[in-house]
C-alpha positions as CSV (number, residue, x, y, z in Angstrom):
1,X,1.4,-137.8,31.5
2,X,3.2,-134.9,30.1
3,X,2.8,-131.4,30.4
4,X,3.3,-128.3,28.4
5,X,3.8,-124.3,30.1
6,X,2.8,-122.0,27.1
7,X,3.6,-118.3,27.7
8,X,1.2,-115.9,26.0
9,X,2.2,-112.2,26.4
10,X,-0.9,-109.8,27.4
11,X,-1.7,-106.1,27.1
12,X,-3.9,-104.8,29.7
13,X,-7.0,-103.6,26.9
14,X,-6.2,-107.5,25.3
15,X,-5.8,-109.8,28.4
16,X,-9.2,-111.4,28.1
17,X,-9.4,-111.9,24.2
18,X,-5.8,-113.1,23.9
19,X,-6.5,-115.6,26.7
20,X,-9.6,-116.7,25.3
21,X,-8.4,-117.6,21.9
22,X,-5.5,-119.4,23.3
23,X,-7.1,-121.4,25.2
24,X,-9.6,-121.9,22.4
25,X,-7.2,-123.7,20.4
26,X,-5.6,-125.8,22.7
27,X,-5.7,-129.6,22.5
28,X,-4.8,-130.8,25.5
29,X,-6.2,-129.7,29.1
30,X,-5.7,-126.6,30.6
31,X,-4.3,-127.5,34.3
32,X,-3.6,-123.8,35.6
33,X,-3.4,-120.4,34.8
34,X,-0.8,-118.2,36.0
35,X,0.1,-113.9,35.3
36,X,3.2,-113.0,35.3
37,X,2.6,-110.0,37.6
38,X,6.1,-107.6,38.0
39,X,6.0,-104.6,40.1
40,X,5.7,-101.4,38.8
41,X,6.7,-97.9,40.0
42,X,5.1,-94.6,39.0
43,X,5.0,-90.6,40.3
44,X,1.9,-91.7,41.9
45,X,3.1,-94.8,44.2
46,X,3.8,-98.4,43.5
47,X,1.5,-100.7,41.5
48,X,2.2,-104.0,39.5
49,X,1.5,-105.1,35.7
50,X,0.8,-108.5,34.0
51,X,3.4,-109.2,31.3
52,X,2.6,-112.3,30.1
53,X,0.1,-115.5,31.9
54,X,1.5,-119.1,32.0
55,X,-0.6,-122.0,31.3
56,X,-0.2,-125.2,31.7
57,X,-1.6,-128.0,29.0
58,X,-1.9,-132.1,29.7
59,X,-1.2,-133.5,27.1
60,X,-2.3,-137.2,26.3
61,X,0.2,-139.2,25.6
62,X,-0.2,-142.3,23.1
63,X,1.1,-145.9,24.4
């Protein structure tokens, strides 16, 4: 078994779409899927954004 972490960097108004077609084309298996979440601070207070999302493929391997 191998595995592969694939980075795909998001915009908030893009997350879903980016993610979708990524995954889309993948060949392997999708295992997890992780945001790369960093806190954020504003006038208003503190918040956090997603900067990129991890995923990890399987990929078969051929004996």
């Amino acid at each position: 078994m191998k595995y592969k972490v694939h980075r795909v960097n998001v915009k908030n108004n893009n997350m879903q779409e980016k993610l979708e077609q990524f995954i889309n084309e993948l060949k392997g298996e999708v295992i997890s899927v992780m945001p790369n979440v960093q806190p954020t601070f504003t006038l208003a207070g503190a918040t956090a954004k997603v900067y990129c999302i991890l995923v990890v493929e399987k990929i078969a391997v051929e004996n």
